[in-house]
C-alpha positions in Angstrom: -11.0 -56.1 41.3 -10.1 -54.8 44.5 -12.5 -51.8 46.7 -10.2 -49.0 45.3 -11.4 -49.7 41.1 -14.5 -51.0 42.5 -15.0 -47.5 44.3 -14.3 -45.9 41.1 -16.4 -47.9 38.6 -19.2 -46.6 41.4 -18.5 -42.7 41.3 -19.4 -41.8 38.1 -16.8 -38.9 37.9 -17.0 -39.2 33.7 -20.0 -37.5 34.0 -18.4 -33.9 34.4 -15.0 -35.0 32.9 -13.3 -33.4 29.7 -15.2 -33.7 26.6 -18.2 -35.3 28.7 -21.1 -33.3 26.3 -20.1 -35.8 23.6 -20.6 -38.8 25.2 -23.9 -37.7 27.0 -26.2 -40.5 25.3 -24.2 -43.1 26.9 -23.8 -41.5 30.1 -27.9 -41.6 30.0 -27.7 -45.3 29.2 -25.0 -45.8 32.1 -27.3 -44.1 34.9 -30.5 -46.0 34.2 -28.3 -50.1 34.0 -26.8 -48.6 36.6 -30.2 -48.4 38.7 -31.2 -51.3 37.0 -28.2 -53.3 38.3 -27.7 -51.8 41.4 -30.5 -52.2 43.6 -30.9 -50.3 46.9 -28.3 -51.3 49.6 -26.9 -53.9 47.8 -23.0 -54.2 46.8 -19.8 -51.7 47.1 -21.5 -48.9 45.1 -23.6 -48.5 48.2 -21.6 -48.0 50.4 -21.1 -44.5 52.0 -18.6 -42.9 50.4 -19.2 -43.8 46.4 -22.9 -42.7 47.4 -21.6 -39.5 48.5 -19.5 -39.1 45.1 -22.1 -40.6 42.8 -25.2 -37.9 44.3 -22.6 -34.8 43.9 -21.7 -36.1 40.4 -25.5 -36.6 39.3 -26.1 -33.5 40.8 -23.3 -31.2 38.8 -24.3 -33.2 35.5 -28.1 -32.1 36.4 -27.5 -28.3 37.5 -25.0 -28.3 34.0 -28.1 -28.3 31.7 -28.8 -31.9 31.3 -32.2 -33.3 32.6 -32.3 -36.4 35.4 -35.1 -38.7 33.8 -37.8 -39.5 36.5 -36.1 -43.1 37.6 -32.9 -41.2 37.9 -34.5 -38.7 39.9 -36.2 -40.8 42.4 -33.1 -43.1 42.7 -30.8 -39.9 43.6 -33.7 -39.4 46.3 -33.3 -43.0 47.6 -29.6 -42.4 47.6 -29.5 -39.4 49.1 -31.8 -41.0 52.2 -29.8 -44.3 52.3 -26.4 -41.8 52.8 -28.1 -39.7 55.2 -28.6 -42.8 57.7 -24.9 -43.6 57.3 -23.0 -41.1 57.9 -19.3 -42.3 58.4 -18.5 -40.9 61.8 -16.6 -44.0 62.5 -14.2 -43.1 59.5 -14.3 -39.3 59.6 -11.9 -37.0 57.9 -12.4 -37.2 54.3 -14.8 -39.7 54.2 -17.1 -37.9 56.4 -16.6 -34.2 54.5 -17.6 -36.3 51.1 -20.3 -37.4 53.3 -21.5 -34.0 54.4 -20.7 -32.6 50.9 -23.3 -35.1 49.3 -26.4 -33.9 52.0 -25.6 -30.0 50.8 -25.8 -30.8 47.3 -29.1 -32.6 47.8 -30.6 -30.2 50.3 -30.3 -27.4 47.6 -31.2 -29.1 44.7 -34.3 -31.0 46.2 -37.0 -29.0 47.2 -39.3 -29.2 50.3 -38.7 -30.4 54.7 -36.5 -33.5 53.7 -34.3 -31.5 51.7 -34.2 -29.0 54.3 -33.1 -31.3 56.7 -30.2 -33.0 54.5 -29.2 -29.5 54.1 -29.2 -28.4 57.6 -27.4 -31.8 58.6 -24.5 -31.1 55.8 -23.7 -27.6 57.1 -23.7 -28.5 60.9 -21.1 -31.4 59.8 -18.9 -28.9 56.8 -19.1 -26.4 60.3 -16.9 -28.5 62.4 -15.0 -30.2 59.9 -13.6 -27.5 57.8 -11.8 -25.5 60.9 -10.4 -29.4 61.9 -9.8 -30.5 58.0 -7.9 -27.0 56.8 -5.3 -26.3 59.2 -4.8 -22.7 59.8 -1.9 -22.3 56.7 -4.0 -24.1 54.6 -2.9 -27.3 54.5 -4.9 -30.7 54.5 -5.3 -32.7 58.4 -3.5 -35.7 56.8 -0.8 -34.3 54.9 -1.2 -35.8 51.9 -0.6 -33.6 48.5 -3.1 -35.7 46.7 -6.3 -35.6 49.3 -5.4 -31.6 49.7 -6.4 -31.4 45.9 -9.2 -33.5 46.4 -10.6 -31.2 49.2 -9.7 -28.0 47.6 -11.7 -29.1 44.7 -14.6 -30.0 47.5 -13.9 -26.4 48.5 -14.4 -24.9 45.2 -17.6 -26.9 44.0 -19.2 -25.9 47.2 -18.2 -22.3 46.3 -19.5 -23.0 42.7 -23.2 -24.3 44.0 -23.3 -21.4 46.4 -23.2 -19.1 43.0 -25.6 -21.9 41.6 -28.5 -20.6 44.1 -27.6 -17.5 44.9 -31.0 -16.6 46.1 -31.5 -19.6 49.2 -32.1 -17.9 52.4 -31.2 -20.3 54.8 -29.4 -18.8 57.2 -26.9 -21.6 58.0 -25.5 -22.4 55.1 -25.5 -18.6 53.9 -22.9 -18.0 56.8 -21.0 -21.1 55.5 -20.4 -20.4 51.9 -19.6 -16.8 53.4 -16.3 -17.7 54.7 -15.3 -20.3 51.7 -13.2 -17.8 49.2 -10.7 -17.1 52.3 -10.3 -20.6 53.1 -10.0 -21.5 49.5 -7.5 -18.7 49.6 -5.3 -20.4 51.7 -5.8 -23.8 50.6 -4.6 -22.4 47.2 -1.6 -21.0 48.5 -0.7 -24.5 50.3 -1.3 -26.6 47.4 1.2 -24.0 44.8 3.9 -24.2 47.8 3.8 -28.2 47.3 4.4 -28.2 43.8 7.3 -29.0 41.7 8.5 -26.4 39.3 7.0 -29.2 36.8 3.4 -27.8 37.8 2.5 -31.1 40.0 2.2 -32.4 43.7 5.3 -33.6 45.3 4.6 -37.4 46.6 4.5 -37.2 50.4 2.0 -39.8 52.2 -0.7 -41.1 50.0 -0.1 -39.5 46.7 -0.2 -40.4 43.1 -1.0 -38.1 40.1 -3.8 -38.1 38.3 -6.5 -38.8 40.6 -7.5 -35.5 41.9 -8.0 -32.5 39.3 -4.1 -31.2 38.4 -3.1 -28.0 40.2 -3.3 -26.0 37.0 -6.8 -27.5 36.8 -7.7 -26.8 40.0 -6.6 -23.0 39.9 -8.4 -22.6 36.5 -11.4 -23.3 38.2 -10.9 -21.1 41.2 -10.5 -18.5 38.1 -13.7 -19.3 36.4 -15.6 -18.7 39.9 -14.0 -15.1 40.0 -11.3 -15.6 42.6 -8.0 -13.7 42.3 -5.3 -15.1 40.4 -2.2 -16.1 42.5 0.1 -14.4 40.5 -1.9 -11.6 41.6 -1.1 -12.2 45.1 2.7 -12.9 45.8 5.5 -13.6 44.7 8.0 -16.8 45.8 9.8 -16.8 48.2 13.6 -18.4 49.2 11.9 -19.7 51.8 8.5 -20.8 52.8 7.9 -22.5 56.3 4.3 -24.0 56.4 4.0 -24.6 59.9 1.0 -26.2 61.1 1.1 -28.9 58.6 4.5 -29.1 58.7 6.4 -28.4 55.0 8.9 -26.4 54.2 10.1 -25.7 50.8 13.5 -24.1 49.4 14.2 -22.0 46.4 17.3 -21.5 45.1 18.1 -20.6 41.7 17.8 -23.7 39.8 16.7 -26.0 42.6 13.6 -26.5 44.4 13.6 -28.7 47.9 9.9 -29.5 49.6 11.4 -31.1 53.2 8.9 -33.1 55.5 9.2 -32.0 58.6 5.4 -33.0 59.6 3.4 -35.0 61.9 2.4 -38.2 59.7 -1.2 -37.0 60.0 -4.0 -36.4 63.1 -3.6 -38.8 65.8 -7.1 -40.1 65.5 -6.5 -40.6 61.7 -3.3 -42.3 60.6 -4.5 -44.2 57.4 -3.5 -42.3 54.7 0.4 -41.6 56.8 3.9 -43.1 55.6 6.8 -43.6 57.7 8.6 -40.7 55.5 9.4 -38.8 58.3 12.4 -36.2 57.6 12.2 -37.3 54.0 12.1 -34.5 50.9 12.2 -34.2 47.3 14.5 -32.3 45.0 13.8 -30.5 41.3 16.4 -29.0 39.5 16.0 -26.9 36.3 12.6 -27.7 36.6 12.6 -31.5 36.8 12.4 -34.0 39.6 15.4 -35.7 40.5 14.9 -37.2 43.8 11.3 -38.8 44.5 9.8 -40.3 47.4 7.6 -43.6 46.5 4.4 -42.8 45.2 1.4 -44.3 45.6 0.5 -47.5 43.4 -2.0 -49.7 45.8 -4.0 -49.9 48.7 -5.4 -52.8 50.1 -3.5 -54.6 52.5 -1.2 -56.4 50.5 3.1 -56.5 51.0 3.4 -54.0 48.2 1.1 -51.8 50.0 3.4 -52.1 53.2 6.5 -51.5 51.4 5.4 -48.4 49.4 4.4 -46.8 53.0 7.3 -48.0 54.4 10.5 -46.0 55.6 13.1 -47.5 52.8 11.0 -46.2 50.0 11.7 -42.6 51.2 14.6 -40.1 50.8 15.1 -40.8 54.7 17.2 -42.4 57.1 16.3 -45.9 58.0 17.8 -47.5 61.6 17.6 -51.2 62.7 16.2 -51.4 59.5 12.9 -50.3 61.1 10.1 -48.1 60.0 10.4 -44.2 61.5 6.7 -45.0 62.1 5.4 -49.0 62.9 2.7 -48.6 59.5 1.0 -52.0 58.9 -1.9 -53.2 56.9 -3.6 -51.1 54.9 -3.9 -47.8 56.8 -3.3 -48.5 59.8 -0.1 -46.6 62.2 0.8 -48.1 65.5 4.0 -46.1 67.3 4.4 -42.7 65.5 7.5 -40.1 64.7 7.3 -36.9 66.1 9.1 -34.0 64.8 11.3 -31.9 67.3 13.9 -29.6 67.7 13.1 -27.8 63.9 16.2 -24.6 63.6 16.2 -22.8 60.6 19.5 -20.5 59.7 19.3 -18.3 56.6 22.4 -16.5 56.8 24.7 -18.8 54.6 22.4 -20.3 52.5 19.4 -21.3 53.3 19.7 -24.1 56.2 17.1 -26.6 58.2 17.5 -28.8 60.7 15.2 -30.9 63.0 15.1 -34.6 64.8 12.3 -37.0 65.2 11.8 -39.7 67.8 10.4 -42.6 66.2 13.1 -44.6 66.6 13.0 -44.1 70.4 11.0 -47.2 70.8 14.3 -49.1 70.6 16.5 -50.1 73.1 18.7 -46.9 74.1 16.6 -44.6 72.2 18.3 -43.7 68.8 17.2 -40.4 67.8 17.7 -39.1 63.9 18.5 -35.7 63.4 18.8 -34.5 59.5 20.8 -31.4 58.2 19.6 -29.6 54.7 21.4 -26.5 53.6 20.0 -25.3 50.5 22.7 -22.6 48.4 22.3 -21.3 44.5 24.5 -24.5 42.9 25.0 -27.0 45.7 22.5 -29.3 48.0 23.8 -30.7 51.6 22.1 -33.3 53.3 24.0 -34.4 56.8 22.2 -37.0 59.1 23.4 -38.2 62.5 22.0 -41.0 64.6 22.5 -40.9 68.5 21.7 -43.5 70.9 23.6 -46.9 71.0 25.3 -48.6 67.6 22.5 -49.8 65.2 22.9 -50.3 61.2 21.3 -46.9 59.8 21.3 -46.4 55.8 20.1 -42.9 54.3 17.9 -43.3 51.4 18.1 -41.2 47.8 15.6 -41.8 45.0 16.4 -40.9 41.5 13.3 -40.2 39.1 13.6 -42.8 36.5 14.3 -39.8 33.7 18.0 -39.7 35.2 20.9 -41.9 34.0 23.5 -42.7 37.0 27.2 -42.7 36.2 29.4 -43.1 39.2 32.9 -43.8 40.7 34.0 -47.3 41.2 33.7 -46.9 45.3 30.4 -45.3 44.6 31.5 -42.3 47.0 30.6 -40.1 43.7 28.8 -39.6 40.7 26.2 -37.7 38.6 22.9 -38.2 37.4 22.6 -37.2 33.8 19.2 -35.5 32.6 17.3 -36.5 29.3 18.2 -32.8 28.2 22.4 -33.9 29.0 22.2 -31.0 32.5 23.9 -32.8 35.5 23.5 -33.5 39.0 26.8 -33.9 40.8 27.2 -36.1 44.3 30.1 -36.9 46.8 29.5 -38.8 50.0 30.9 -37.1 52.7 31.0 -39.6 55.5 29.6 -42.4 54.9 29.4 -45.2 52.5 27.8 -45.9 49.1 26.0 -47.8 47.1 23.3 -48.2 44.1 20.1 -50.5 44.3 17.3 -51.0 41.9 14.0 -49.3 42.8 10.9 -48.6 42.1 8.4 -45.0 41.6 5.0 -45.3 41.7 3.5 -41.6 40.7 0.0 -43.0 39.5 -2.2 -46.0 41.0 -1.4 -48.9 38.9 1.6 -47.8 37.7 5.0 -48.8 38.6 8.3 -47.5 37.2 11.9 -49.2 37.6 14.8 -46.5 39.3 17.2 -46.8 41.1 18.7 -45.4 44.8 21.7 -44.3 46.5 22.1 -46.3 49.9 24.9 -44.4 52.1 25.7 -46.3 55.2 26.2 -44.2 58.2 30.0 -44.6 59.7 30.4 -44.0 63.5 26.1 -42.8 63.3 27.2 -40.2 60.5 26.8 -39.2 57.1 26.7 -36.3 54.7 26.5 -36.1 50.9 27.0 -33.2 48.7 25.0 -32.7 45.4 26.1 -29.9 43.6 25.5 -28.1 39.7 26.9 -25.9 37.5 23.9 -23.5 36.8 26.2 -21.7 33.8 26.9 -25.0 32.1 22.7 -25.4 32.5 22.4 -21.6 31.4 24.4 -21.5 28.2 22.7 -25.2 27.2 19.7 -23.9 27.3 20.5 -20.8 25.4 22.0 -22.5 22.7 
């Protein structure tokens, strides 16, 4: 098996999953082979980060009425000091907050000067990580949907042990868990504007479903620990520009548009980025239509190259390059940068902005992409400036839609399960249809298909259009 399953097989995460009471002799059984078969230092499940997961998950199981036996006891010790000499500084970002994360846990639940220390060490780390991690709207460093829920969560269980000893007088971390429900607060609102109307993450950067807690999960539990409901809070609006992690997303009767207008991630910390600069995602009457790749693999394999890469995305590819130079596993080399973002709500609700990734070229090509958002139509216009390369826009259908189009391919409509339509016309430009493939969970992979439009003279446009009465009186009837 590759790291990623082995990684899993080593976090124990079953412990505190649904249902896990009912299983609780086996867990038992599963914790002592596991020390039994595991000895210290040896093999993946040593390694930093599943130590870091495996401590806070014997940790909630402990502190949610069941008892550690002595072995477990003193090998969550041994664990806890192994970690604590490994901190992954080297890695950082989440890594290092999982890291940090673990020593907290301990240095409440253990009593005495060690335990102390671990907890001291933790807050000093959560101190300078959260203001770096959680961007001031909310958002995740690394703009990924999926490792945003996974912090959040983070958030929220170090919320949830604060309330677990209410009565530790340490000054330090006292001050920290102070200022964790406004964070959470905005982290919240992030996650909800990143949603489809379906109730899940869109796909941008590393993302799959189903590995961090759902967002109706995750906002159940904010709700168990007393925290405001976000209903409570505001309401949507047509419009909402998260700017320092760089999403915006559209509302507009039936339709929702999140557009990716973002850096792919911090400078220092590419791994988790995909060349999907400029690309978005489109729901209409609340289900997706077009999807950006997913996230199937990691590891450094081809597939893992061409899932990150700039073709898998709703996004203009030129000299058929990547936007961003992403190769092995998580690595970034040359980087797009967002510039030149203009917003114009007067007729509809319009966005525009450029990137320079493809200025690495010879002459400098530089994409700029048009979206204008109204109540039954959808235009997305690109241009490429900066000599005459062979640049193709990109559209992903979810594989739930049926494609019907013209002979030329210069129109069509994508027929939903429930028989509403999605219209197109290309513009400028021409079209065609390719098999592809969506990856929303790791391991999974799911046949679709895409609409390549060629750009003519650097130019194209397309229209998508509905008829939101037709979709009104069919779902009446």
């Amino acid at each position: 098996m590759d790291k990623l399953w082995r990684y899993n097989l080593h976090y124990f995460d079953d412990l505190n999953a649904s249902e896990a009471a009912r299983r609780l002799d086996w867990h038992r059984v599963l914790m002592e082979r596991w020390i039994a078969e595991n000895p210290a230092g040896a093999g993946t499940g040593w390694e930093p980060y599943p130590t870091s997961l495996r401590i806070v998950n014997w940790i909630k199981w402990a502190l949610s009425g069941r008892s550690l036996s002595e072995t477990a006891l003193q090998s969550l010790a041994v664990q806890v000091r192994w970690l604590n000499r490994r901190l992954e500084y080297h890695l950082l970002g989440n890594h290092l907050f999982a890291n940090a994360k673990a020593l907290v846990f301990a240095g409440l639940f253990f009593e005495g000067a060690e335990a102390a220390g671990w907890l001291e060490r933790g807050c000093a780390i959560l101190e300078r990580e959260v203001p770096e991690q959680i961007l001031e709207d909310g958002g995740h460093f690394e703009r990924s949907t999926m490792y945003h829920a996974l912090a959040l969560e983070d958030m929220l269980d170090l919320l949830n042990l604060s309330c677990s000893f209410p009565g530790n007088g340490r000054a330090r971390w006292q001050a920290f868990a102070a200022v964790l429900p406004e964070r959470i607060d905005l982290m919240r609102r992030w996650l909800a504007s990143m949603c489809h109307p379906d109730g899940d993450i869109a796909l941008f950067n590393d993302a799959a479903l189903a590995v961090a807690p759902s967002p109706r999960e995750i906002e159940a539990y904010a709700l168990r620990l007393g925290l405001s409901s976000l209903c409570d809070q505001a309401t949507r609006h047509a419009k909402t520009w998260l700017a320092e992690s760089g999403y915006i997303r559209l509302d507009a009767g039936a339709a929702v548009a999140l557009l990716d207008v973002a850096p792919v991630g911090p400078d220092y910390l590419p791994g988790h980025a995909h060349a999907d600069t400029l690309s978005f995602e489109l729901s209409l009457y609340g289900r997706r239509v077009l999807v950006n790749s997913g996230t199937s693999v990691y590891g450094t394999g081809a597939e893992r190259v061409r899932q990150r890469s700039t073709s898998a995305h709703n996004t203009v590819v030129v000299a058929n390059e990547n936007s961003s130079e992403v190769w092995s596993g998580f690595r970034v080399a040359r980087r797009a940068r967002p510039f030149g973002l203009m917003f114009d709500d007067n007729d509809g609700l319009k966005v525009s902005c450029a990137h320079d990734g493809y200025q690495r070229l010879s002459e400098s090509p530089t994409h700029r992409r048009n979206w204008e958002l109204r109540r039954n139509e959808f235009l997305v216009s690109d241009s490429v400036t900066g000599g005459n390369y062979r640049s193709e826009a990109n559209f992903h259908f979810h594989p739930d839609v049926v494609l019907e189009e013209d002979e030329t391919c210069s129109s069509g409509q994508a027929v939903f399960p429930d028989g509403n339509k999605l219209y197109w016309k290309i513009e400028v430009g021409t079209g065609r249809l390719e098999p592809s493939t969506w990856h929303p969970e790791f391991g999974l992979n799911q046949p679709t298909t895409r609409l390549v439009i060629s750009l003519v003279k650097g130019e194209s446009t397309i229209r998508f259009s509905w008829d939101e009465k037709i979709a009104l009186e069919r779902s009446e009837r």
